[in-house]
Residue frames relative to the residue before (quaternion, step in Angstrom):
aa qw qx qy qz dx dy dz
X 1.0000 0.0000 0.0000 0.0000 0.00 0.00 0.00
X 0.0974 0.8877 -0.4444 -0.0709 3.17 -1.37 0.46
X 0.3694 -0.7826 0.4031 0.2977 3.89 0.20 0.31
X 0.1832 -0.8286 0.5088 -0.1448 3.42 -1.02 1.55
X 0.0071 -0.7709 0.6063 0.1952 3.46 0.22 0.82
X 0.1035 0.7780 -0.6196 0.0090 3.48 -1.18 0.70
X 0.7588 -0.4687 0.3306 0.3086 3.59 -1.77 1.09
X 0.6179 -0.4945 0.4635 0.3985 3.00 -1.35 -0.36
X 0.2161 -0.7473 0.6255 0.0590 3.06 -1.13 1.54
X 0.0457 -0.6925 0.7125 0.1038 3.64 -1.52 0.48
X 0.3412 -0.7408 0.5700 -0.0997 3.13 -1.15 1.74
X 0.0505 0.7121 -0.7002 -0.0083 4.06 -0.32 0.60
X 0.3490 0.7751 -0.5075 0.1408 2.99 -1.76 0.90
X 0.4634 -0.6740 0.4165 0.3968 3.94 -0.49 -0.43
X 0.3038 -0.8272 0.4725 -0.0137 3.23 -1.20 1.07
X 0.2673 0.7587 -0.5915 -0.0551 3.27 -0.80 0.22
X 0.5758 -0.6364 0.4737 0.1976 3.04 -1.71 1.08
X 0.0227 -0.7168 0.6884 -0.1083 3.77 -0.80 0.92
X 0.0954 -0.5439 0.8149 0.1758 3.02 -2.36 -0.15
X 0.9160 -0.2352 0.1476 0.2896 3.31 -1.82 -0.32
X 0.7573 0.3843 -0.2319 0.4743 3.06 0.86 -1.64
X 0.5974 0.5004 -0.3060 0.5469 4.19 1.19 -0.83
X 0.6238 0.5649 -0.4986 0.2078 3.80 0.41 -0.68
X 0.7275 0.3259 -0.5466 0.2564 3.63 -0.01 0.02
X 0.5469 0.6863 -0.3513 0.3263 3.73 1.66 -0.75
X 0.7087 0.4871 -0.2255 0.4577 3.51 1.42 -1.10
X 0.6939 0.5057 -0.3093 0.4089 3.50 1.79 0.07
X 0.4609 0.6844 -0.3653 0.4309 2.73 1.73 -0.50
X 0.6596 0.6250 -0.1797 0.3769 3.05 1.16 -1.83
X 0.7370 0.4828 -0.1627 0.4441 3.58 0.62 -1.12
X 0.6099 0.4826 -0.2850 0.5602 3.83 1.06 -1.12
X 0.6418 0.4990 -0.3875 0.4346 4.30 0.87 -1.10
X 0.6428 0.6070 -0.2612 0.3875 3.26 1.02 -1.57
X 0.6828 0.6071 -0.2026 0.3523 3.60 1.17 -1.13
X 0.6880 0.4266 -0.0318 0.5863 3.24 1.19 -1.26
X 0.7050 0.3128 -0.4222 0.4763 3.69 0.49 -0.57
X 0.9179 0.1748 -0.2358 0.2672 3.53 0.81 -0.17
X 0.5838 -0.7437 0.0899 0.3129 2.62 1.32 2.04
X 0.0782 0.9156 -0.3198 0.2307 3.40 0.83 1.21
X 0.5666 0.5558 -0.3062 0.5256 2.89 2.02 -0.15
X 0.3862 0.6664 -0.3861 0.5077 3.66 1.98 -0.80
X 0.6426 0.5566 -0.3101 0.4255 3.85 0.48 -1.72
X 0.7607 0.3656 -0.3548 0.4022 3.38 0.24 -1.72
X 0.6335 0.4519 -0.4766 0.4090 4.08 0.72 -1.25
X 0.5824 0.4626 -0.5693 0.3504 3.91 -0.27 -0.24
X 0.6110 0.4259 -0.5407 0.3911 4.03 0.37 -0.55
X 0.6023 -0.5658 0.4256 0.3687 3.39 -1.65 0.97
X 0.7906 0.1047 -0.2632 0.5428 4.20 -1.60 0.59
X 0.1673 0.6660 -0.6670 0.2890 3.92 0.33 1.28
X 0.0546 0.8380 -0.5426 0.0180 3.23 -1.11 0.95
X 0.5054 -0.5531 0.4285 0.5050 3.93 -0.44 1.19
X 0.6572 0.4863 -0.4354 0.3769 3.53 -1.85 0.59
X 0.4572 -0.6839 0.5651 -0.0629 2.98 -0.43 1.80
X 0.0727 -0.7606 0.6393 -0.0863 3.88 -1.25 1.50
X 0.2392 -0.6299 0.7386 -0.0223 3.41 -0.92 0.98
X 0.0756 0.8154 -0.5544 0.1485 3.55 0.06 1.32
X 0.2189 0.8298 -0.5130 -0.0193 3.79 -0.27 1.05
X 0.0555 0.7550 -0.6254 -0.1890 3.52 -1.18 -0.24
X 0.6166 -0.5586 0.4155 0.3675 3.59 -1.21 -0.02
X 0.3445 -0.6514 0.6739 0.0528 2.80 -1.93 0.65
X 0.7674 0.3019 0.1548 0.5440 3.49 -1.07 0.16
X 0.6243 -0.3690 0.3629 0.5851 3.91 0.12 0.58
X 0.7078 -0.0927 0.4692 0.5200 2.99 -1.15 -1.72
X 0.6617 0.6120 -0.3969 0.1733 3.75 0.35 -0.27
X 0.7328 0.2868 -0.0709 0.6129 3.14 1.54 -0.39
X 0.1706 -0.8485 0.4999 0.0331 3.75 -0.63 0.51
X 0.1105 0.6432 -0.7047 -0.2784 4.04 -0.37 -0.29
X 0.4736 -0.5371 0.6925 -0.0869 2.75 -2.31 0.51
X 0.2563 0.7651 -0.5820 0.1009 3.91 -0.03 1.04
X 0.3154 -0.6963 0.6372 0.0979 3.46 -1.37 1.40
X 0.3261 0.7350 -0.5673 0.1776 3.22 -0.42 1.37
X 0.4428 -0.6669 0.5019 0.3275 3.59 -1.51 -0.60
X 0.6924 -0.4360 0.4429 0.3666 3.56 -1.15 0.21
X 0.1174 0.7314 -0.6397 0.2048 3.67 -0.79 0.95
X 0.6785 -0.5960 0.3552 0.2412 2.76 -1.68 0.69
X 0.4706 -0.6727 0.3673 0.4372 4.44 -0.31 0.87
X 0.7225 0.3559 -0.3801 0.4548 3.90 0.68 -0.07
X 0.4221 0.5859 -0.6542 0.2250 3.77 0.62 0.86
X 0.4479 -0.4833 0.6314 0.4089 3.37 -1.79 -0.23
X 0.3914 -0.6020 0.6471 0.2561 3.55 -1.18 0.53
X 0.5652 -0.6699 0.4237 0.2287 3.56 -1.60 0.82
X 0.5890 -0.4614 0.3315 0.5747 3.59 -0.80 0.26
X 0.8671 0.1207 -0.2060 0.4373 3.51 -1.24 1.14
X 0.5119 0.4939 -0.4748 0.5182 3.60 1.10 0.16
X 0.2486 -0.5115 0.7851 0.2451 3.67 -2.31 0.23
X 0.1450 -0.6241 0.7371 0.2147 2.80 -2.54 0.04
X 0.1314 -0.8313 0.5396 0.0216 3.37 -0.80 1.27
X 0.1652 -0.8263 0.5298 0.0961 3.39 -0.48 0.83
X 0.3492 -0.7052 0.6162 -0.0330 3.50 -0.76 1.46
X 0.2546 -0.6612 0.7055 0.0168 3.96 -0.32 1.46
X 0.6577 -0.5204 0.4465 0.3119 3.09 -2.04 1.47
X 0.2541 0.8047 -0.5358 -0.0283 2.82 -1.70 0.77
X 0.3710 -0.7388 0.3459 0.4437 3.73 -0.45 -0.45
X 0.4897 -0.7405 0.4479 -0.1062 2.68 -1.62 1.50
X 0.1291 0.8260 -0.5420 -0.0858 3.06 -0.70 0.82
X 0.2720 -0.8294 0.4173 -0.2528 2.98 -0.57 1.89
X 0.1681 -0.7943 0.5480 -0.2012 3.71 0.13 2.55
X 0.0107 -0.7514 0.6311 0.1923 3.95 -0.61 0.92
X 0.4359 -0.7640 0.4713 0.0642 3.38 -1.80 0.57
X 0.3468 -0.7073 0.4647 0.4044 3.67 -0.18 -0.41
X 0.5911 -0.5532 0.3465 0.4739 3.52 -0.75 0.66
X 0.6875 0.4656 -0.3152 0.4596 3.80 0.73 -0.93
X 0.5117 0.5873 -0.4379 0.4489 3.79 0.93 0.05
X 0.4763 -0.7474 0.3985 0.2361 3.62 -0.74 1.30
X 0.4164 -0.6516 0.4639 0.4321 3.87 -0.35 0.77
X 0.7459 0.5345 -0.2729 0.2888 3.39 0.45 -1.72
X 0.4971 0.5531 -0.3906 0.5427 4.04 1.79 -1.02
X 0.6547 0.6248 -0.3075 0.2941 3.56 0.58 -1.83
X 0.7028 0.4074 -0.2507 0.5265 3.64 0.45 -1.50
X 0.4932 0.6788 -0.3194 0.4405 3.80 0.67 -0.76
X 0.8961 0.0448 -0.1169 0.4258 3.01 -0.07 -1.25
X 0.3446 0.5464 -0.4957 0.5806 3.94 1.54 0.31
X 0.8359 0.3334 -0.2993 0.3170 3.57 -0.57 -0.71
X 0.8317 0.2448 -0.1943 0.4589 3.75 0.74 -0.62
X 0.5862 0.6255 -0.2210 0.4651 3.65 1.55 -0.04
X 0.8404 0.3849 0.0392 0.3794 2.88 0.26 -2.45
X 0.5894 0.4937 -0.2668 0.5811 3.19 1.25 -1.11
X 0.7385 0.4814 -0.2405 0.4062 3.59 -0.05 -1.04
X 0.4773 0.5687 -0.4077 0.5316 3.97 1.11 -0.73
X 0.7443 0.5076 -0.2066 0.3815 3.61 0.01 -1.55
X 0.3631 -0.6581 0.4888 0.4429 3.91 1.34 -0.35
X 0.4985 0.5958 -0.4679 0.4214 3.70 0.42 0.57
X 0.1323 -0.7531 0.6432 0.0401 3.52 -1.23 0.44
X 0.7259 -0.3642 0.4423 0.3806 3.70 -1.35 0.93
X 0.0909 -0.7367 0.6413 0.1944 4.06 -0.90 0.55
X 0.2428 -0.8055 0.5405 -0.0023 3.62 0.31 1.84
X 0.6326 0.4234 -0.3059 0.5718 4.17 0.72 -0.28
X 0.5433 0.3969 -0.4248 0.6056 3.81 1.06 0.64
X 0.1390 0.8701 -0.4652 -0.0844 3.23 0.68 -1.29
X 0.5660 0.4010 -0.4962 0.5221 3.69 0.70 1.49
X 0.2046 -0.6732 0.7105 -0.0069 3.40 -1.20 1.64
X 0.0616 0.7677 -0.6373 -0.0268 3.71 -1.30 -0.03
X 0.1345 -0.6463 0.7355 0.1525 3.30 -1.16 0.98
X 0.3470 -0.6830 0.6412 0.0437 3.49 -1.73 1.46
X 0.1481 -0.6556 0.7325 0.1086 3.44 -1.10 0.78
X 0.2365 -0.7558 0.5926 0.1472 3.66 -0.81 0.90
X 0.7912 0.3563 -0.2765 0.4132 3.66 1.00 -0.51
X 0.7791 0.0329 0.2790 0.5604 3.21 1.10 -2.16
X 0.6705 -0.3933 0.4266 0.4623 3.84 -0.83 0.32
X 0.8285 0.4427 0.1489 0.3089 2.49 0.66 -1.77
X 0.4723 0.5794 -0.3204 0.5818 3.31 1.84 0.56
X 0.6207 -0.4578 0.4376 0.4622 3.27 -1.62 0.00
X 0.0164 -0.9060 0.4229 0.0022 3.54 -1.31 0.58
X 0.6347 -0.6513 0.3056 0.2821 3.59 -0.63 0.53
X 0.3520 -0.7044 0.5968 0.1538 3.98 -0.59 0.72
X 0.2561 0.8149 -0.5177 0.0479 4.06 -0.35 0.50
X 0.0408 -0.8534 0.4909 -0.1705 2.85 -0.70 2.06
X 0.5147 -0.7188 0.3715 0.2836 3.51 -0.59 1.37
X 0.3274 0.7398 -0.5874 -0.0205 3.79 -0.44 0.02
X 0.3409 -0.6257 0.6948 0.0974 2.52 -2.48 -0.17
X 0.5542 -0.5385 0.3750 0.5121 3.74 -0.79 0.86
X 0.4587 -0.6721 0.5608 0.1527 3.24 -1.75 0.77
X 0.3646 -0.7883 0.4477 0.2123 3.51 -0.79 1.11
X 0.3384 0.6629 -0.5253 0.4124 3.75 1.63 0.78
């Protein structure tokens, strides 16, 4: 693990809202939906696109619900496409665990967010509320876990 303070990032992409018991069908659904219709082509045309793939979530509903947008890095004065968002993510520090592609996401976040993070005297930065896991090559590659925090008062 390590801890990254980094600018403001602006993320375009497609979302869907989920919870536990729907969360792999609505990813499945959203990641097929992405690729077969070459939506990543759509997202590179907006001006400061950059290759690298974003798992961009935040809560819903307490904790009970969550959306979930697959997008890419872009530049903060694009228009988003028809059906796409732009979310903009304000500097902060990061803490920031990489994974192997065969390394479950759902174990991975689990045991980064209530373990790892918390060992280090740091805690989840829940008043940001957006985490993201980055793929620098492929979906389907090894990838990165990025979580806002903030020293823990334990």
């Amino acid at each position: 693990m390590k801890f990254i303070e980094r600018d403001t990032l602006h993320i375009c992409g497609y979302v869907v809202e989920t919870d536990a018991a729907q969360n792999a069908d609505d990813l499945s659904k959203l990641y097929k939906d992405f690729f077969d219709n070459d939506k990543e082509s759509v997202l590179l045309n907006l001006h400061g696109s950059k290759k690298g793939f974003y798992g961009l979530m935040w809560y819903t509903q307490g904790h009970e619900k969550y959306c979930y947008l697959l997008g890419l890095e872009v530049g903060g004065e694009c228009k988003p496409p028809d059906n796409a968002i732009l979310k903009t993510i304000t500097k902060t520090t990061y803490a920031v665990a990489c994974y192997p592609h065969d390394k479950d996401a759902v174990e991975a976040w689990g045991e980064f967010f209530f373990t790892d993070i918390p060992n280090e005297g740091y805690a989840p930065n829940e008043q940001l509320n957006l985490y993201f896991e980055y793929f620098p090559e492929s979906v389907d590659g090894d990838y990165e876990l990025w979580v806002p925090v903030v020293k823990s008062n334990v």
